[in-house]
C-alpha positions in Angstrom: 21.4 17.3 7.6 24.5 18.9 6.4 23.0 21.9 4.8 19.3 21.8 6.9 16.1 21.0 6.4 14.9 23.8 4.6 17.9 23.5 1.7 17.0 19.5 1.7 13.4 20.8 0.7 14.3 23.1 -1.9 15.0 19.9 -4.8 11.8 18.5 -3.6 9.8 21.8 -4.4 11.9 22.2 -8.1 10.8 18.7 -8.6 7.4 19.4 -8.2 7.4 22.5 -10.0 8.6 20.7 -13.3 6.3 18.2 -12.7 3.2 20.6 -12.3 4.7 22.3 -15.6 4.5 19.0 -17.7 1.1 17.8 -16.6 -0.5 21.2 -17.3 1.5 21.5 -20.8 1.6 18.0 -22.2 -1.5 16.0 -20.7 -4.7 16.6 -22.6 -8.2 17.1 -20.5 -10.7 14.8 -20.5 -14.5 14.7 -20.8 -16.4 14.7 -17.9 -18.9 11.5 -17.7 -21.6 12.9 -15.2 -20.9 16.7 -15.6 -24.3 17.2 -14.5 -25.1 15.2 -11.5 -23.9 16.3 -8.3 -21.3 15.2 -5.9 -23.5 14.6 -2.7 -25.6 12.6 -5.2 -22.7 10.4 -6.6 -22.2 9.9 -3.0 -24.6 7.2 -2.3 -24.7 5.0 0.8 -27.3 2.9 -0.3 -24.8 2.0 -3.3 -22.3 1.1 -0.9 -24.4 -0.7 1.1 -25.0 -2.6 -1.8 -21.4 -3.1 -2.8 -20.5 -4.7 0.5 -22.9 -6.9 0.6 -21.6 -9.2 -2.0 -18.6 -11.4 -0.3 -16.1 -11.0 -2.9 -16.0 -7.2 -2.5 -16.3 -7.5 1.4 -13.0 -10.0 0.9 -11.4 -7.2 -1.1 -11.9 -4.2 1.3 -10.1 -6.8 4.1 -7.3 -7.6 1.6 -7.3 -3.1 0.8 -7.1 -2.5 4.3 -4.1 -5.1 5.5 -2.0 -4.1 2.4 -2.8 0.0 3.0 -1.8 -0.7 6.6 1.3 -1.9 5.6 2.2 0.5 3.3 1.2 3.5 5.8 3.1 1.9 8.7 6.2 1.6 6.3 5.8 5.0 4.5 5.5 7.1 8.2 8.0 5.0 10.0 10.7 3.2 7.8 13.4 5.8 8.0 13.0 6.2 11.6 13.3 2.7 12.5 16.7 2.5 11.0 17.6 5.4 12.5 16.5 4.3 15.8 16.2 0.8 15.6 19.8 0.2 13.5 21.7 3.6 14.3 21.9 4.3 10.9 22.5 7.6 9.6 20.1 10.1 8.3 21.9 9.6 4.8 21.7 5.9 5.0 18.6 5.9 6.1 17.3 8.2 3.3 19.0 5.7 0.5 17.6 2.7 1.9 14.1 4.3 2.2 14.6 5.7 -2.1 15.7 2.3 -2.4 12.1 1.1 -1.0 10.3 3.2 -3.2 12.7 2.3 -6.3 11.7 -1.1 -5.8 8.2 -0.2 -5.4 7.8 1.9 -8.1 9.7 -1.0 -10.7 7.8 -3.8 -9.2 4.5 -2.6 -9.5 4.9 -3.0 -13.0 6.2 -6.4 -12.8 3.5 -7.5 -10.2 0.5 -6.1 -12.3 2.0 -8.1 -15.2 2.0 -11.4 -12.7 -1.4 -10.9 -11.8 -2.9 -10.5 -15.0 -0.9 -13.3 -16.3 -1.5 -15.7 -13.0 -4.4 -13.9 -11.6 -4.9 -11.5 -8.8 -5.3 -13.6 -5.2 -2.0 -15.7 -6.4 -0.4 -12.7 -6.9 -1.8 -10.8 -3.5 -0.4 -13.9 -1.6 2.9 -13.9 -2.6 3.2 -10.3 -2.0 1.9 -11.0 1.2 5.0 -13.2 1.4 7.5 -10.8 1.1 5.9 -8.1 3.0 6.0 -10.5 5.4 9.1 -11.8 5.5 11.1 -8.4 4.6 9.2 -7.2 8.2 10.6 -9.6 9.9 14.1 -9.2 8.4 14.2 -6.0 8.8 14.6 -6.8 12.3 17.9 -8.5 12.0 21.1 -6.5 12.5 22.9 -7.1 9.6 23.1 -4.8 6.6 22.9 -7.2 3.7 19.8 -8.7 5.1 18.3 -5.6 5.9 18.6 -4.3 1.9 17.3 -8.1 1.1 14.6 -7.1 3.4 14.0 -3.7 1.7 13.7 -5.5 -1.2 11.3 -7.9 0.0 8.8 -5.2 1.2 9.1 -3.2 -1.9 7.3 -6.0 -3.8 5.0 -6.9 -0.8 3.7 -3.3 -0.8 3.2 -3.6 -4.4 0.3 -5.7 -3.3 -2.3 -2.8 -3.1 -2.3 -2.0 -6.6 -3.2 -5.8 -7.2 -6.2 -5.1 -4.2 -7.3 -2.3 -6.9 -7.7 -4.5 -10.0 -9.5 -7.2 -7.5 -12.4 -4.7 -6.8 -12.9 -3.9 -10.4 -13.1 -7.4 -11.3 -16.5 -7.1 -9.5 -17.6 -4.4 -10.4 -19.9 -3.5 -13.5 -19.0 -1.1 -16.3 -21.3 1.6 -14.6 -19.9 0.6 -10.9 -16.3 1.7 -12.0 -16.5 5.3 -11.1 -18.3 6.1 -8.0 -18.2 2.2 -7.1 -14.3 1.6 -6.9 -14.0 5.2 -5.1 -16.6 4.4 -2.8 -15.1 0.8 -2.1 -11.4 2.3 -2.1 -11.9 5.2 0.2 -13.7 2.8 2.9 -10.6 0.3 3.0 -8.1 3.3 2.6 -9.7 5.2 5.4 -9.8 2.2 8.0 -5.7 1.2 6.4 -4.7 5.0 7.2 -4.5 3.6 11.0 -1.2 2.1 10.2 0.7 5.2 11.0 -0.5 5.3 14.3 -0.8 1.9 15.4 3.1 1.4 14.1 4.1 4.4 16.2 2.0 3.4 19.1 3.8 -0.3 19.3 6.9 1.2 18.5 6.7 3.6 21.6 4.8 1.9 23.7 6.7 -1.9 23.2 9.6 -1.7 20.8 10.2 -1.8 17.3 10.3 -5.6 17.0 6.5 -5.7 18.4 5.7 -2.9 15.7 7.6 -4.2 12.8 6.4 -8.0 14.0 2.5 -7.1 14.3 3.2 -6.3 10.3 4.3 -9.7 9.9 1.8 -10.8 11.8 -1.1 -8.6 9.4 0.3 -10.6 6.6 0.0 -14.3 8.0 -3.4 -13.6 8.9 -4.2 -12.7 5.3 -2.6 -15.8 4.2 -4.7 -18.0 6.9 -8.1 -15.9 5.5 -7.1 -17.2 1.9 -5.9 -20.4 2.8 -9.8 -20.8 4.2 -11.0 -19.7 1.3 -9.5 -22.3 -1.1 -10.3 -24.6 1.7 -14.0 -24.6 1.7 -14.5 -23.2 -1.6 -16.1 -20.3 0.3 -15.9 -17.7 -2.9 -14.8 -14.8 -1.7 
């Protein structure tokens, strides 16, 4: 806040103009693979219908829509909880947050690599760990444990890229272009309520109900895969 808002956007909009520059200069187009079919007819219901009928993929969109919750809940609402919650500064507030995403951007890679080396519902669970547990830290009013927190739901988040090679496991060769965009846009859509269920706890309880129903998002996911080794249900 030292020089405004509209100077703090000013970097933001460079960035994206260099950015822009590089994409149009250096990446090379690709064919279309259905140039000729339309998009209301690539949007198919009866497709989808299809797709969620088979368990595994039904078990995926769950697993889509817990880890997009998540990450919208964090992405609207992180630097305001420390803000508000911690009485951190703006400036703190804004390295802790690039500090999320740091870790988020590095640990996707490592997770991917984890899940195609240890599989994908191993590697969804342990994120689920983290995001768990770095919710609940976050609660806790020391600043060490809140950037060991940070760190923690930096990798949990990194769960949703895992979610995305889960649904193309089951998904045929032909199935992996309107199929995984119909599957992702159906768990993305219900996930997008994050935001607003995070900011409806937060104002209407606290931030410890808001930041603890996160938490809570994750257990359950652990309880529904816990079940499912269980009883061999194969989902």
């Amino acid at each position: 806040l030292r020089h405004g808002w509209r100077a703090a956007l000013v970097p933001v909009a460079a960035i994206g103009a260099l950015v822009f520059a590089a994409f149009a200069l250096r990446v090379r187009p690709t064919e279309p693979t259905t140039p000729d079919v339309s998009f209301r007819d690539e949007f198919r219901p009866d497709l989808l219908r299809e797709l969620l009928s088979r368990k595994a993929i039904r078990f995926t969109v769950l697993l889509g829509v817990v880890t997009e919750f998540i990450t919208q809940g964090l992405f609207s609402f992180l630097p305001t909880f420390f803000v508000e919650y911690h009485g951190y500064s703006t400036a703190r507030a804004g390295y802790l947050f690039s500090g999320f995403f740091l870790v988020l951007a590095v640990g996707g890679i490592v997770v991917g690599n984890v899940s195609d080396r240890y599989g994908r519902d191993g590697t969804i669970a342990g994120c689920m760990v983290f995001a768990g547990l770095g919710s609940l830290f976050l609660l806790v009013d020391r600043l060490w444990i809140v950037l060991v927190a940070v760190f923690l739901i930096g990798v949990g988040t990194c769960g949703v890229i895992v979610v995305q090679s889960r649904i193309l496991d089951y998904l045929s060769e032909d199935e992996e272009g309107t199929g995984f965009g119909l599957v992702r846009t159906v768990y993305m859509i219900l996930g997008s309520s994050g935001s607003v269920t995070v900011g409806f706890f937060a104002d209407r309880f606290d931030w410890t109900v808001s930041f603890g129903f996160i938490g809570l998002l994750c257990a359950v996911v652990l309880v529904c895969y816990a079940v499912n080794w269980w009883f061999e249900l194969g989902y």
